[in-house]
C-alpha positions in Angstrom: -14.3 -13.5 -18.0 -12.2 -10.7 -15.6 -13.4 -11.2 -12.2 -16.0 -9.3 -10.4 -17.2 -9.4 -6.7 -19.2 -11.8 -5.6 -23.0 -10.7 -5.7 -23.6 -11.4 -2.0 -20.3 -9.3 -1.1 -22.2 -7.2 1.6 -23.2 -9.9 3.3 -19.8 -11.9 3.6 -16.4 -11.1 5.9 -13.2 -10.0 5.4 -10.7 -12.5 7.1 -7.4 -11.6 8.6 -4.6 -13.8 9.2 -2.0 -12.9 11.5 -3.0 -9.7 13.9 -0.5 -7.7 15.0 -0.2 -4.3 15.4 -0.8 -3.9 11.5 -3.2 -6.8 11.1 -5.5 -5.5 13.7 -6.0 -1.7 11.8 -6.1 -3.4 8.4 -9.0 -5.7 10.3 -10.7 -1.9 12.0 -10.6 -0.2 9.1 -12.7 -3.3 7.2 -15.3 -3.4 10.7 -15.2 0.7 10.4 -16.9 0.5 7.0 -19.5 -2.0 8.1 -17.6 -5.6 6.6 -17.7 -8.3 9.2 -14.1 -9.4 10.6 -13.2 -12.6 11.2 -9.5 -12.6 12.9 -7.0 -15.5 13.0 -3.5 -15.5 15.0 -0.9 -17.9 15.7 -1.5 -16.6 19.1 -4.4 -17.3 20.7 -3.9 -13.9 23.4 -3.1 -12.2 19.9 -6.4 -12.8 18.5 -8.3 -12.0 21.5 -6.0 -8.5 22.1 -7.2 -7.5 18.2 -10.7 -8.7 18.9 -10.7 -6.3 21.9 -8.7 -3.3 19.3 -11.3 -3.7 16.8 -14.0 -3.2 19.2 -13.0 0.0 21.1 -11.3 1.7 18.0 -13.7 1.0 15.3 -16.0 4.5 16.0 -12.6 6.5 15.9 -11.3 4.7 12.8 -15.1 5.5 11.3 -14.3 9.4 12.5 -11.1 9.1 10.5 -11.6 7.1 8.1 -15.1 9.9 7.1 -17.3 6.1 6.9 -20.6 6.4 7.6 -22.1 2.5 7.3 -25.6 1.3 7.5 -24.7 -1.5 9.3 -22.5 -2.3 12.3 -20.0 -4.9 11.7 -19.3 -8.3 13.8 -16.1 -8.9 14.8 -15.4 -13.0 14.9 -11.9 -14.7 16.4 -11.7 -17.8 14.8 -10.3 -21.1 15.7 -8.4 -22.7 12.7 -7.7 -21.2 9.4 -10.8 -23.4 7.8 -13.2 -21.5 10.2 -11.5 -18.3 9.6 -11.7 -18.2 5.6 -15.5 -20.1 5.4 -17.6 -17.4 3.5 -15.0 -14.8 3.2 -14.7 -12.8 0.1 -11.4 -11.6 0.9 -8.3 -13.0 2.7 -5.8 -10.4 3.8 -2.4 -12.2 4.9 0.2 -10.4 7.6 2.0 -13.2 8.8 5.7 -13.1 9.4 8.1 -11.9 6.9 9.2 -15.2 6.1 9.0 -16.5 2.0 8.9 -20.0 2.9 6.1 -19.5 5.6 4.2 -17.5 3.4 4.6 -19.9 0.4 3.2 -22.8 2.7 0.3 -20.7 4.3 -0.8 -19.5 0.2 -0.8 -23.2 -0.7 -3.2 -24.4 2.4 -5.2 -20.7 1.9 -5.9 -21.4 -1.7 -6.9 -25.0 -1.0 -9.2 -23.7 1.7 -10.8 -20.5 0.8 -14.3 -19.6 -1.2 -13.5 -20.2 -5.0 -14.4 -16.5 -5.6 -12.3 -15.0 -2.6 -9.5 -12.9 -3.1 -5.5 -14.0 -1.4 -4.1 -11.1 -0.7 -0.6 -10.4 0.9 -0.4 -7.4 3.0 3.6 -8.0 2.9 5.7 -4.4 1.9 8.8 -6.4 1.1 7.9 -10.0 -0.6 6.2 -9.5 -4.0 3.5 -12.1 -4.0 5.1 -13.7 -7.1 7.6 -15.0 -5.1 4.9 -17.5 -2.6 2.7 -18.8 -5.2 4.4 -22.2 -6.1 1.8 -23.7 -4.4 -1.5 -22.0 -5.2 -3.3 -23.4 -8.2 -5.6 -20.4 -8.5 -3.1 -17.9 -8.7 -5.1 -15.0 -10.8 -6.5 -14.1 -7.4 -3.8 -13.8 -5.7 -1.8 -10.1 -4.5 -0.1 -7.8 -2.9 -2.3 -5.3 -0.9 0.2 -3.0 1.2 -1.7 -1.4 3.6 0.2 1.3 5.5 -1.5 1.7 9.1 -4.6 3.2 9.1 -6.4 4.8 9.7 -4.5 8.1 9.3 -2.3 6.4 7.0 -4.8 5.2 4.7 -3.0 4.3 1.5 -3.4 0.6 -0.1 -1.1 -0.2 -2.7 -2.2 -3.4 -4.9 0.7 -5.3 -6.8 0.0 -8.4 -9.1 1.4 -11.4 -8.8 2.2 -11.6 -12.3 -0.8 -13.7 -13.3 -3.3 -11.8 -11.5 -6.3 -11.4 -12.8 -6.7 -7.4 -13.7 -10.4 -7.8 -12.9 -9.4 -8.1 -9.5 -7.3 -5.1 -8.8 -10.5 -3.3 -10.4 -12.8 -4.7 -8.2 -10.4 -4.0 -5.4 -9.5 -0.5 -6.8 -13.2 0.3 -7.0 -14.7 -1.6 -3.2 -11.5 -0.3 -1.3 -12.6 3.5 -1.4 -16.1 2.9 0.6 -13.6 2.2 3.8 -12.2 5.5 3.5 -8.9 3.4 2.0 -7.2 5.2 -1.4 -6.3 2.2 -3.7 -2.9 3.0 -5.9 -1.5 0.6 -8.4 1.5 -0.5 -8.9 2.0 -0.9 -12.7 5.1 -3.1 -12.5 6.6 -5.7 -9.5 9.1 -3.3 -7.4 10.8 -4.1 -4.4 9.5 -1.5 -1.8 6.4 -0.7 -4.0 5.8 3.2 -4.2 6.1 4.8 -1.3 8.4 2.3 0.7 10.9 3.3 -2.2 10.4 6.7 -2.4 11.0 6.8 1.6 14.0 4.6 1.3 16.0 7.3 -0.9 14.6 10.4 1.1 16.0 7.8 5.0 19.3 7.1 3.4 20.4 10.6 2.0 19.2 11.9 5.5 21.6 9.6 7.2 24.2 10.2 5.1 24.1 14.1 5.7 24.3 13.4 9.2 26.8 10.8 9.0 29.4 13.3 7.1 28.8 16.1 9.7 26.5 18.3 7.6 23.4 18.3 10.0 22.2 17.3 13.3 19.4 15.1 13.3 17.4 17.3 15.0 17.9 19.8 12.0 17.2 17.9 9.5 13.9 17.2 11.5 12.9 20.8 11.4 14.0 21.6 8.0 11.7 19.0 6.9 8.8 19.7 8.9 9.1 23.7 7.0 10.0 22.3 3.9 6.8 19.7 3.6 4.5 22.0 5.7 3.0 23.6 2.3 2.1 20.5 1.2 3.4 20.7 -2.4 3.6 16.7 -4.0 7.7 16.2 -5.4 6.8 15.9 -9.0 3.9 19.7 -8.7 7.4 20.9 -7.1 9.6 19.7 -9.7 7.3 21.4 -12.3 7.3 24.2 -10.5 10.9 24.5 -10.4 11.0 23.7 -14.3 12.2 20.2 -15.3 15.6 22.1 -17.1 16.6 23.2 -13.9 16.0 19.9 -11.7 18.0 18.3 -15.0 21.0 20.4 -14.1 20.8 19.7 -10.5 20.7 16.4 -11.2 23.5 16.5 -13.0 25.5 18.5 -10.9 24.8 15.6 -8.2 26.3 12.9 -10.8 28.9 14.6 -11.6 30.3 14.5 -7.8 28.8 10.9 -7.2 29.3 8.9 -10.2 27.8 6.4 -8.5 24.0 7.7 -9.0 21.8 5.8 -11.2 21.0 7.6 -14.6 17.6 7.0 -14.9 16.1 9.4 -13.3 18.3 11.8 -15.7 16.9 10.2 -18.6 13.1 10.7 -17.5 13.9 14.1 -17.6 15.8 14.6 -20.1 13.3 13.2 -22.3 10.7 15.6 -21.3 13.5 18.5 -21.4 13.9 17.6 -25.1 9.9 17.6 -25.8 9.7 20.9 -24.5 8.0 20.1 -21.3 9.8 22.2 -19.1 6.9 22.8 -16.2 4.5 25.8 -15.3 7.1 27.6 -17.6 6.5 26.2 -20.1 2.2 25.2 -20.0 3.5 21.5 -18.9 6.0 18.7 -17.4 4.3 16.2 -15.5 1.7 17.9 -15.1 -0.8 20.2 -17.8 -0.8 23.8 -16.7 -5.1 24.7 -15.9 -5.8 28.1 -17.4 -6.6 28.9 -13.8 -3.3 28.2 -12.8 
């Protein structure tokens, strides 16, 4: 059987270990939408600083967020991790960046935790396969990469390998009623989506300042025009027509041979079917008849 939540989910807490500047939103944005917080920190001034976050940020993060809950939600700074994950449904880790330390704190979480309760790992760069050696119940266990909300309010959930697909469901479906937009991750990738996507887009604007091209400061502005309309990369690259981002792209490889092909391949495959872009009725996207 796939999992499902708990039937008394509304009435049990979400539990945070570690709650540092990221720890404490992912903990608001959970109180915001009416789930009880419990908070756990190495630090004992930590715990008590994010208690005190939570409580005089959690009616902006509602306003922010667009939650409206029926409940107000209790905000609990536990003393050990046994107090911290009694009765939670979910247990969001952001502890340090560390594989061993997180491999240790999975093993002691899973032996621990609710049998029902989801494990999830809010790291951006360890995919959770690589810290479940010693958790027995591994189809529970994730990734959940939350960015910092609440204005940044994108969750991107990664399996483990062995997670159970009943879980990213569940999550995919709860995640939503904090005012948080759930996106899967269809394969384990360093970097996820967006922490990829951002890498590419940091180092090619270092390098053009680095050979002398820009100043940072114009590069700045040319990007704050340039992403003002709004216009999503792969809308634009229909837009453009696929052909002509193919010959770019090939224009690029021919100069740095040391580009990877792939990206040439993805659209040379969609040249070859036809799909060109708005041109053509559809690349990535299908052309609306209103469009």
């Amino acid at each position: 059987m796939p999992y499902t939540l708990p039937d008394d989910v509304d009435e049990r807490p979400v539990t945070v270990v570690g709650v540092g500047t990221l720890g404490r939103r992912i903990a608001a944005a959970f109180a915001a939408g009416g789930t009880d917080v419990r908070l756990l920190d190495v630090s004992e001034d930590q715990s008590r600083a994010a208690a005190a976050f939570v409580a005089d940020e959690v009616e902006a993060f509602r306003d922010v967020l667009e939650v409206a809950p029926a409940r107000s939600a209790t905000v609990h700074v536990a003393r050990d991790l046994a107090e911290a994950v009694s009765g939670a449904w979910m247990v969001v880790e952001a502890i340090s960046e560390d594989v061993d330390v997180k491999t240790r704190f999975f093993g002691e979480l899973d032996r621990l935790a609710e049998h029902d309760a989801i494990l999830a790992t809010n790291s951006s760069s360890i995919a959770s396969s690589r810290i479940v050696s010693a958790v027995e119940h591994r189809r529970r266990v994730l990734n959940t990469h939350f960015y910092r909300p609440p204005e940044n309010n994108a969750v991107e959930l990664m399996s483990c390998g062995v997670t159970d697909e009943g879980v990213i469901d569940a999550l995919a479906e709860r995640l939503p009623r904090y005012g948080l937009i759930p996106f899967r991750v269809r394969r384990e990738s360093d970097g996820f989506i967006l922490n990829r996507v951002w890498a590419a887009i940091k180092r090619e604007c270092l390098m053009v300042v680095e050979e002398g091209v820009a100043t940072p400061e114009d590069v700045d502005r040319m990007w704050e025009i340039f992403t003002q309309p709004g216009i999503p990369p792969f809308r634009l690259m229909d837009r453009v027509g696929l052909d002509v981002v193919l010959a770019i792209e090939e224009h690029y490889a021919s100069v740095r041979p040391e580009l990877p092909d792939a990206p040439r391949r993805l659209l040379q495959r969609y040249v070859e079917d036809g799909r060109l872009g708005e041109k053509s009725g559809g690349g990535f996207y299908e052309v609306s008849a209103n469009e």
